[in-house]
VOPAGU-2260 file (C-alpha; in pm, 1 decimal, decimal comma):
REM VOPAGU-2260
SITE   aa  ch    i         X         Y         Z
SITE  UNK   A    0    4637,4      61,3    6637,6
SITE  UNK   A    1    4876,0     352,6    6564,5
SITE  UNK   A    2    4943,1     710,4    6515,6
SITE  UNK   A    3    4873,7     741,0    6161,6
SITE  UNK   A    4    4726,7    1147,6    6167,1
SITE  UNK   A    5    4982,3    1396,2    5991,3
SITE  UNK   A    6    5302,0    1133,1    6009,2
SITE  UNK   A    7    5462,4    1479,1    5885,6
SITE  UNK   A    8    5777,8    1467,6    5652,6
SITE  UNK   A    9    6002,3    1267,3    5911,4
SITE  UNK   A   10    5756,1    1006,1    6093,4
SITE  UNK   A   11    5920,8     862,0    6374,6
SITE  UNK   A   12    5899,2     446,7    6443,1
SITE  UNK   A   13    5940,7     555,5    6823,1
SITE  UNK   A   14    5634,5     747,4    6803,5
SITE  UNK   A   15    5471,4     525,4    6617,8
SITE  UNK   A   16    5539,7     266,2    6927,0
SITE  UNK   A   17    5402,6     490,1    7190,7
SITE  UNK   A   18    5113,8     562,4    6986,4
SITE  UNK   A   19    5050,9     171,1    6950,7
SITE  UNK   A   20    5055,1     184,2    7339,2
SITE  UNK   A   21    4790,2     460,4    7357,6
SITE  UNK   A   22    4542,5     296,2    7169,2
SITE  UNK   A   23    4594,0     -38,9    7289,5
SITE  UNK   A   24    4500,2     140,6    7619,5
SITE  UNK   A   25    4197,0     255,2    7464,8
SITE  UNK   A   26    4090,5     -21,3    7271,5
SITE  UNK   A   27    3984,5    -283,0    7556,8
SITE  UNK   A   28    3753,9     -51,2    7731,5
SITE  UNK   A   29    3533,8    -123,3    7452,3
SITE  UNK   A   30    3570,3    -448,7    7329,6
SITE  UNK   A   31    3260,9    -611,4    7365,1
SITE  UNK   A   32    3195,1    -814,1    7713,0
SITE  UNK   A   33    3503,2    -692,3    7872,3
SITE  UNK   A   34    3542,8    -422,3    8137,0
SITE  UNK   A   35    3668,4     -91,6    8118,8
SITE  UNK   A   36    3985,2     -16,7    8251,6
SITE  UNK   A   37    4034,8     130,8    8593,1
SITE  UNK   A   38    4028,5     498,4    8660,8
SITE  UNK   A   39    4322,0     625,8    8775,7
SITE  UNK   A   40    4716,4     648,8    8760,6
SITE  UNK   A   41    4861,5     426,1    8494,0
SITE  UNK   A   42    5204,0     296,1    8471,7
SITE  UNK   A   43    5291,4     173,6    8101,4
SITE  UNK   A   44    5672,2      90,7    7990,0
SITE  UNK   A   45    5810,0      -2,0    7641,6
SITE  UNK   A   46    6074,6    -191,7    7557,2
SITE  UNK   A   47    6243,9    -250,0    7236,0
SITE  UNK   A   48    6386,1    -586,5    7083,7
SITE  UNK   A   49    6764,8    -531,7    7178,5
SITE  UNK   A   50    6843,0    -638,1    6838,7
SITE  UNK   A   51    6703,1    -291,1    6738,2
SITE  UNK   A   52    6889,4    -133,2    6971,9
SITE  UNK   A   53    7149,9     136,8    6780,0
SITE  UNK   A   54    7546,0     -26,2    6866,2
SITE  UNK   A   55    7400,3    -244,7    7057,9
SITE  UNK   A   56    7388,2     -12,2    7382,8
SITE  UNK   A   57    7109,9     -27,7    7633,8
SITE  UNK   A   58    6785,8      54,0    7607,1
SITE  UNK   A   59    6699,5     420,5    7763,7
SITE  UNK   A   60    6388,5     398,0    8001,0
SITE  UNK   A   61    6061,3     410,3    7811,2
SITE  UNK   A   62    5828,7     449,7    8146,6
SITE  UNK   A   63    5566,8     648,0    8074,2
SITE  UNK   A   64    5247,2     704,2    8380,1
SITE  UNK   A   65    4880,2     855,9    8261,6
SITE  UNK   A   66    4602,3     975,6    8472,6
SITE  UNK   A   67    4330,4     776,6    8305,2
SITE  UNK   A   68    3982,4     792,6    8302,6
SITE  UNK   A   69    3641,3     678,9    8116,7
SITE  UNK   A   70    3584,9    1014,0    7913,5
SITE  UNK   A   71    3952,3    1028,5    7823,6
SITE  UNK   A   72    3961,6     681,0    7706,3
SITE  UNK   A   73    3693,2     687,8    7500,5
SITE  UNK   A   74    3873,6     977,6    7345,4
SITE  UNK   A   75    4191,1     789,0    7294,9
SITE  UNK   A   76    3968,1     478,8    7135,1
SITE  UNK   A   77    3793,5     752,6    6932,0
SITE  UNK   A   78    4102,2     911,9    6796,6
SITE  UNK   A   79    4260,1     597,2    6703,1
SITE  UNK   A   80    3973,4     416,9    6500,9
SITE  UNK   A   81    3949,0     764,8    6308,4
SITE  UNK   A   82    4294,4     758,5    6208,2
SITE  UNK   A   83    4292,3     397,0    6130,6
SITE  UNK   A   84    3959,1     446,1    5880,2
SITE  UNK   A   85    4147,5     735,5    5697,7
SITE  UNK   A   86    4513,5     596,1    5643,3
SITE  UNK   A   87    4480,8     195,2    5737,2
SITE  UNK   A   88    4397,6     -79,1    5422,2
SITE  UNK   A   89    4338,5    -324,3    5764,8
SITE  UNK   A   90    4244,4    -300,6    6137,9
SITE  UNK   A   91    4158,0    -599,5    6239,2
SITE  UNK   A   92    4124,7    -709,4    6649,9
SITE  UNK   A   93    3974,8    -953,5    6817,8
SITE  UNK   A   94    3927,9   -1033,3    7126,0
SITE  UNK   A   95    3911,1   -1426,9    7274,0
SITE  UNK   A   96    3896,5   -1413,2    7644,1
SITE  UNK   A   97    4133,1   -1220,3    7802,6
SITE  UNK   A   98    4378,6   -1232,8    7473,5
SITE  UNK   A   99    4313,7    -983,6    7225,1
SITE  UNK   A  100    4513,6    -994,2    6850,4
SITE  UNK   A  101    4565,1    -714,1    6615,2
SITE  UNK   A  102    4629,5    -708,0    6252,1
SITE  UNK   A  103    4701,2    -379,2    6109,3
SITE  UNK   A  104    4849,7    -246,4    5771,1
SITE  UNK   A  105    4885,1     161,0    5745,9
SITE  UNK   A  106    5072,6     378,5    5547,2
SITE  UNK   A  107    5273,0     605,3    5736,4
SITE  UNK   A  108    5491,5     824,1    5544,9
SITE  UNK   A  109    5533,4     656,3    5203,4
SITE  UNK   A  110    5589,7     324,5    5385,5
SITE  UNK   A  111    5344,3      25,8    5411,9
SITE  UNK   A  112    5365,2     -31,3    5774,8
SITE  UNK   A  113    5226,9    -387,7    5875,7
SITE  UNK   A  114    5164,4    -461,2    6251,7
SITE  UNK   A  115    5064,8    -776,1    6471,1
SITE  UNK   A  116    5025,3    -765,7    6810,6
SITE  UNK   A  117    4911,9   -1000,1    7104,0
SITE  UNK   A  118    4723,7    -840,5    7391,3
SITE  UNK   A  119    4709,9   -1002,5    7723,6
SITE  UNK   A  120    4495,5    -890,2    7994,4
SITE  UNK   A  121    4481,0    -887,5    8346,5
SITE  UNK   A  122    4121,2    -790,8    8438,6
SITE  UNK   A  123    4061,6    -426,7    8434,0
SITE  UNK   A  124    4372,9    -349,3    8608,2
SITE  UNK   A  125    4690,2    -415,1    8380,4
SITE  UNK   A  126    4804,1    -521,8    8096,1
SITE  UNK   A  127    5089,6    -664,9    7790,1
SITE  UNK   A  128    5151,8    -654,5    7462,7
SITE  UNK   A  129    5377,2    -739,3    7184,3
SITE  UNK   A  130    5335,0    -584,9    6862,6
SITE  UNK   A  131    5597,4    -728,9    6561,0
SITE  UNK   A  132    5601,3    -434,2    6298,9
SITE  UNK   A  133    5773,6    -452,2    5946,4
SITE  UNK   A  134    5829,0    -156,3    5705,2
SITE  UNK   A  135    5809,9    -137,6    5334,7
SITE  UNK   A  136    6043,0      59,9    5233,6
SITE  UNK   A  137    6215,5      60,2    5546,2
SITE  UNK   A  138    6099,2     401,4    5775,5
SITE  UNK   A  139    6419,0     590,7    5916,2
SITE  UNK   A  140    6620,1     326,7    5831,0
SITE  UNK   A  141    6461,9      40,4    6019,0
SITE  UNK   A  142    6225,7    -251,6    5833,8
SITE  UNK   A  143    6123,1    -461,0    6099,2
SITE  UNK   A  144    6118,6    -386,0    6514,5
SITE  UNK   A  145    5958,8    -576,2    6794,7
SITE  UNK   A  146    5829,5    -425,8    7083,4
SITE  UNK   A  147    5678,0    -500,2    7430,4
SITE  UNK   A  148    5426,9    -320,2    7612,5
SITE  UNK   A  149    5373,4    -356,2    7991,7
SITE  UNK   A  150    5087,5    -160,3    8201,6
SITE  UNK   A  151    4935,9    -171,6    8523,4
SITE  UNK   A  152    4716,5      90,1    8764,3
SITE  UNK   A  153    4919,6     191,1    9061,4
SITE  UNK   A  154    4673,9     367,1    9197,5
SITE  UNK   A  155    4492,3     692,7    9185,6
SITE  UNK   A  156    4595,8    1010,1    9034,6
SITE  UNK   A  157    4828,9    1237,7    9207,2
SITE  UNK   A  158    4658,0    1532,6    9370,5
SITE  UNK   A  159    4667,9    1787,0    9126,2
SITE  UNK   A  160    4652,8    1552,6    8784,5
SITE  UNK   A  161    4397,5    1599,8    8501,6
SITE  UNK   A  162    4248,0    1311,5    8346,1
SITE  UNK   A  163    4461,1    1266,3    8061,7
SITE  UNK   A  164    4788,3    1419,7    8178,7
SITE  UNK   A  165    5115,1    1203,0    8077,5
SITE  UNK   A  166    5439,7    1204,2    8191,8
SITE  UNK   A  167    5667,9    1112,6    7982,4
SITE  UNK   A  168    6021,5     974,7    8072,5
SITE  UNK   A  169    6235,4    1261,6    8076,2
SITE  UNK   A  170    5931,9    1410,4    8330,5
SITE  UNK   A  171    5773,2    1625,0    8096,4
SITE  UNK   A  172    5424,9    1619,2    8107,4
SITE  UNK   A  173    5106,6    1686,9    7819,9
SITE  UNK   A  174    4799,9    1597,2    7876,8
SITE  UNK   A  175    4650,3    1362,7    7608,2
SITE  UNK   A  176    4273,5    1570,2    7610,2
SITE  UNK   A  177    4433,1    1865,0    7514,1
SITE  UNK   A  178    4641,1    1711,5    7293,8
SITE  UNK   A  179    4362,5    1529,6    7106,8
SITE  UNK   A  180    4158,7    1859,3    7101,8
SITE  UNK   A  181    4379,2    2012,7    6926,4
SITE  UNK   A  182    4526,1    2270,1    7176,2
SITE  UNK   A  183    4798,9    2497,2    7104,0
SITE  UNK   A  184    5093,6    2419,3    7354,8
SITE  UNK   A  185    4897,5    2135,9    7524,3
SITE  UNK   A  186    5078,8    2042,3    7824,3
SITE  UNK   A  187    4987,2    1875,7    8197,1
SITE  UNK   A  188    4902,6    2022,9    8538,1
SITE  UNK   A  189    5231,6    1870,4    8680,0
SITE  UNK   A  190    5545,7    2042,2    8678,0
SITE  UNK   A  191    5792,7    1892,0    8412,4
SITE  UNK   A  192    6103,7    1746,5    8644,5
SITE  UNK   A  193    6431,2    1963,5    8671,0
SITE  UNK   A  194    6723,3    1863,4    8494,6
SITE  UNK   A  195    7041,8    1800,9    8746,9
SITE  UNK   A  196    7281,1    2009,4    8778,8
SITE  UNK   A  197    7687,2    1877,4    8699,5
């Protein structure tokens, strides 16, 4: 349940996060007797254990929306067991009613990178999670963070979205397809968001 494809030389535990928050989008639209999740626009945040915070200063927003649909989660769900096979010792999830726990050891950059997380779901329509995540050695200086992952559909795509197209917080946009097919300069159909002027 993480981004464990070409960490590169400086693997990033914030990346690592969001890609924990992909795939546990993907994963529940094909656990066995539960539904897919809804088509259409999803809103997903992250937060960070303050305690992991640098100085101690506030969290920056981590809201993140995704035009989501069946092909593209399958895709997701796809990506993510294949990088789990080649770089994970364990990837273990079940799923008990609506509660789904994860169990995952990777190596991600020279570091053994050991994951539990508690999915709770609410029907086909949102979403949270809390994933506890040590390092060994510690990965860009951090050994242990905590996060939580909230989601929910707010509704259908905007006109003009692709399945698969993310904006990210600072209102850039990719779209995950392109990005999982491998597309040179993958981006979105939406217009990344202008910065302000002083």
């Amino acid at each position: 349940m993480t981004d464990v494809a070409s960490p590169g030389p400086h693997p990033n535990p914030g990346r690592c996060a969001v890609a924990l928050l992909l795939a546990a989008l993907a994963l529940p639209a094909f656990a066995q007797d539960f539904p897919k999740l809804k088509p259409g626009l999803w809103e997903m945040e992250r937060v960070a254990d303050p305690a992991t915070a640098k100085n101690g200063r506030p969290m920056p927003s981590n809201r993140t929306t995704m035009c989501l649909d069946e092909s593209v989660q399958r895709q997701m769900f796809e990506m993510a067991s294949g990088a789990m096979k080649g770089a994970c010792s364990r990837h273990d999830f079940k799923l008990t009613g609506n509660r789904m726990t994860g169990d995952v050891v990777c190596n991600i950059g020279g570091s053994r990178m050991h994951s539990k997380s508690v999915m709770v779901l609410d029907g086909n329509h949102a979403y949270r999670t809390e994933i506890d995540t040590t390092y060994d050695p510690p990965l860009m200086g951090q050994s242990h963070t905590t996060t939580v992952m909230a989601a929910r559909n707010v509704g259908p795509c905007k006109p003009g979205q692709r399945a698969g197209d993310l904006v990210l917080p600072n209102g850039q946009t990719m779209n995950m397809r392109d990005v999982m097919n491998g597309a040179h300069g993958a981006h979105g159909t939406i217009t990344p968001r202008a910065s302000p002027k002083n």
